[in-house]
N, C-alpha and C positions, 0 to 999 in steps of 0.2 A: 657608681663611682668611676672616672674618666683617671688614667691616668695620669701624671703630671710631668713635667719638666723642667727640667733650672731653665730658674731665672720668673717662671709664669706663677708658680704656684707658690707654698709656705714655707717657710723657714725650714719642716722637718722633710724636703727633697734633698736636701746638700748631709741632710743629718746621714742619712742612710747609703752615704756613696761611702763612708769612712767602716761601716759593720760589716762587708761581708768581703770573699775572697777573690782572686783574681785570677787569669789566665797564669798559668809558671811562666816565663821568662826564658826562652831558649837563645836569648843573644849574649850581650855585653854583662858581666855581671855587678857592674860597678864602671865608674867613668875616672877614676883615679889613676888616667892614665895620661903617657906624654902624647900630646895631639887629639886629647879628646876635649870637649867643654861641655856643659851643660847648657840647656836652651830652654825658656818657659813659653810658650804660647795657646792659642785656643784652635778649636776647631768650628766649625758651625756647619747646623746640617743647611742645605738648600732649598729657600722658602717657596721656592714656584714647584717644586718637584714632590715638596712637603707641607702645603699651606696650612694642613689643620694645626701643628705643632710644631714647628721648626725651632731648632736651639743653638746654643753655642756650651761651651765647658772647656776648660782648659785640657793643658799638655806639659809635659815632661820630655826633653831628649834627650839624650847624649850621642854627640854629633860628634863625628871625625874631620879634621882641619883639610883633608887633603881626603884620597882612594882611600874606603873602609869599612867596616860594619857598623850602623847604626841601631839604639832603641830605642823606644817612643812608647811612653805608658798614658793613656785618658784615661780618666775616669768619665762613665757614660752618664750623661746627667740625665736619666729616668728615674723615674720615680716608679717603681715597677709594682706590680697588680699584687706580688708576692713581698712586696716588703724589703724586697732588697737591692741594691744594682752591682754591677760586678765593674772590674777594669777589665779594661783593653788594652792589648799591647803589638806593638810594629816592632817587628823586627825589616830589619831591609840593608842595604847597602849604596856606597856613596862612589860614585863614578864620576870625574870632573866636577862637574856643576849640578849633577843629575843623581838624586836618589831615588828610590824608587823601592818596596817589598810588599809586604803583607801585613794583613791586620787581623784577630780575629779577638772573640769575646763571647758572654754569653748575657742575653736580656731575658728575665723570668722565663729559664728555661730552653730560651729558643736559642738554639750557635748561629752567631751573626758574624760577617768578617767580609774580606773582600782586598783590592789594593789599595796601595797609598802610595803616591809618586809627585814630584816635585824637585826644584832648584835650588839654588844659593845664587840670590843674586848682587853679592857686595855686601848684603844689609844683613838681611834675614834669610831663609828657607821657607818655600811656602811652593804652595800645592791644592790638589784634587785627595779625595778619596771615594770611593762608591762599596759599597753595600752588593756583593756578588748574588745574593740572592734577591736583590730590586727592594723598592719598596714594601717592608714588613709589617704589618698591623697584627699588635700581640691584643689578645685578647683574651682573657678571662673572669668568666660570667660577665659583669655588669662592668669592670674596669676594662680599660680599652686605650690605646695610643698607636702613636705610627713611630717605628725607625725608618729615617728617609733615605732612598738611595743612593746620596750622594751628595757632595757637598767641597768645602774649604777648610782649611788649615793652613797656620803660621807657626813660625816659630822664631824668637829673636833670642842676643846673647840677653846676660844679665845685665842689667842696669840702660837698661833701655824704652827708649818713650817714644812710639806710636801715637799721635793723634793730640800729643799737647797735654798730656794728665800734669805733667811738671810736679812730682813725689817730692815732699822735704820733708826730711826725719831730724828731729831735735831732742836731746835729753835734756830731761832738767829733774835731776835726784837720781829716781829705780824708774822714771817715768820716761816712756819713746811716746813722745807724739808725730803722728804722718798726718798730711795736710795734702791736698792735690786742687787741681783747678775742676771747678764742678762747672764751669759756663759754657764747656763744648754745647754745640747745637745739637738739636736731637734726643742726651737722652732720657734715657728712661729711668736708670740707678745703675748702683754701682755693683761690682762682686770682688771682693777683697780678701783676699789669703794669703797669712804667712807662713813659712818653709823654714824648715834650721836648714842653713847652707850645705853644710859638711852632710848632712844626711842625703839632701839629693845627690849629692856625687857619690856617696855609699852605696845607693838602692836605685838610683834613676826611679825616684817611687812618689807621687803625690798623695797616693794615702797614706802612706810611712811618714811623711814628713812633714806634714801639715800639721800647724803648730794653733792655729787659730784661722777660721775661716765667716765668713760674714757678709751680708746684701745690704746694703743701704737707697735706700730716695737717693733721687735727684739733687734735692735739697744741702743732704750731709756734705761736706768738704774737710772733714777734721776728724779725729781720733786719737785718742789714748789709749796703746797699747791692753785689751784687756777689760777695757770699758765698752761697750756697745753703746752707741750714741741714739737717743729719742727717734725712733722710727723708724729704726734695724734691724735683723732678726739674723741670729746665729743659726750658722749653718754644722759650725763641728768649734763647742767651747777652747776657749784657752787657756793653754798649756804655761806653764813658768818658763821663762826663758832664765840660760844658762850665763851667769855672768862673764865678758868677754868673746863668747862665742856669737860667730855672723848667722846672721838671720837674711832671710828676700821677703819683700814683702810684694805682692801682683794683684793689681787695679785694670779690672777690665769696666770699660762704659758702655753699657749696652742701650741699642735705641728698640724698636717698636718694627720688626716682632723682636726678639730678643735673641734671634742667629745674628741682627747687627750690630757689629762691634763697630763703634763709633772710636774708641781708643783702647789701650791697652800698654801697660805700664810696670815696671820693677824697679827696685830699686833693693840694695846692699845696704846694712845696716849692722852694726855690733850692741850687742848688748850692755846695756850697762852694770 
């Protein structure tokens, strides 16, 4: 049995990112503060550096508007030989344009971590990270994978569209339908998760707050909140959303291997 990774493998790799526990959090305890925001993007490992299994998985920040302390929680998208994957979390600091900290975690077992450094440039935040101990190949007995060296990361505000997904969210009853543009060139399928709003800014926490999360073909371009559409596969079921209370919903398009994000997408929503 070979280890797996988001995005390559079955529906029950994203099941297993939501079961087990995480690094503690030694920065920001909450973003509910004046000058701070919150920020959703992905990371992707580096495909020449890691070609048997290179991937991408999202991000969580809370970012300072100005000089400050930043955090930053991933979840790792392994699918680990032990059954479980853990989070990872950056703590680091924002100087001008320039952040820059540390990152560590742990994959079946092994302490992984290393830095994580990057800009703001008008748009987004975006950067490098590497893996301090190089290239990791976990292995036990017959399951096997690589954590790769090193790689990329973004990160954008809320309600922001990368690459053309173009998200519109409509009610009609207790029903949220989201709808995005599926004819980008390239990809492969989609990775789609909702967030209770008010909870990221609580926890700066994507497994706290993931409300519903889900892969689809190339194919899909529609959804009703809660339905899984012909040729999808749940990654972590969903949850009741709370009447009146904001929801994000985040559409990553990924191409071939699957660290390329082709676009990447959120959008703000209230419940009905």
């Amino acid at each position: 049995m070979m280890g797996k990774k988001l995005f390559v493998g079955l529906p029950v790799v994203f099941l297993a990112l939501f079961g087990c526990g995480g690094e503690a959090s030694t920065g920001l305890s909450d973003c509910n503060q004046a000058g701070y925001d919150i920020y959703l993007g992905y990371y992707t490992e580096d495909p020449t550096s890691n070609p048997e299994d290179p991937t991408s998985g999202y991000l969580v920040a809370c970012m300072p508007d100005s000089n400050g302390t930043f955090e930053t929680q991933f979840l790792f998208s392994y699918y680990g030989c032990q059954g479980g994957v853990d989070i990872g979390t950056v703590n680091g600091n924002r100087i001008g344009n320039s952040v820059g900290g540390s990152w560590s975690g742990n994959v079946d077992g092994v302490n992984i971590g290393g830095n994580f450094s990057g800009s703001w440039d008008g748009i987004k935040f975006s950067g490098t990270w590497n893996n301090s101990s190089g290239k990791v190949h976990i292995q036990r007995g017959s399951c096997s994978y690589y954590v790769a060296p090193n790689g990329d990361w973004v990160l954008y505000s809320l309600n922001s569209d990368f690459g053309g997904l173009n998200i519109t969210i409509s009610v009609s009853g207790s029903s949220v339908n989201v709808s995005w543009n599926n004819s980008i060139s390239g990809i492969q399928g989609f990775l789609i998760s909702f967030y209770d709003k008010q909870c990221l800014y609580d926890k700066i926490s994507l497994s706290e707050c993931t409300v519903w999360s889900l892969w689809c073909p190339s194919s899909v371009s529609s959804l009703t909140y809660g339905v899984s559409p012909s040729g999808c596969g749940e990654f972590y079921p969903s949850q009741p959303l709370t009447s009146w209370e904001d929801y994000v919903v985040a559409i990553s398009a990924y191409g071939t291997p699957s660290s390329n994000v082709q676009a990447f997408a959120t959008e703000i929503f209230t419940a009905p």
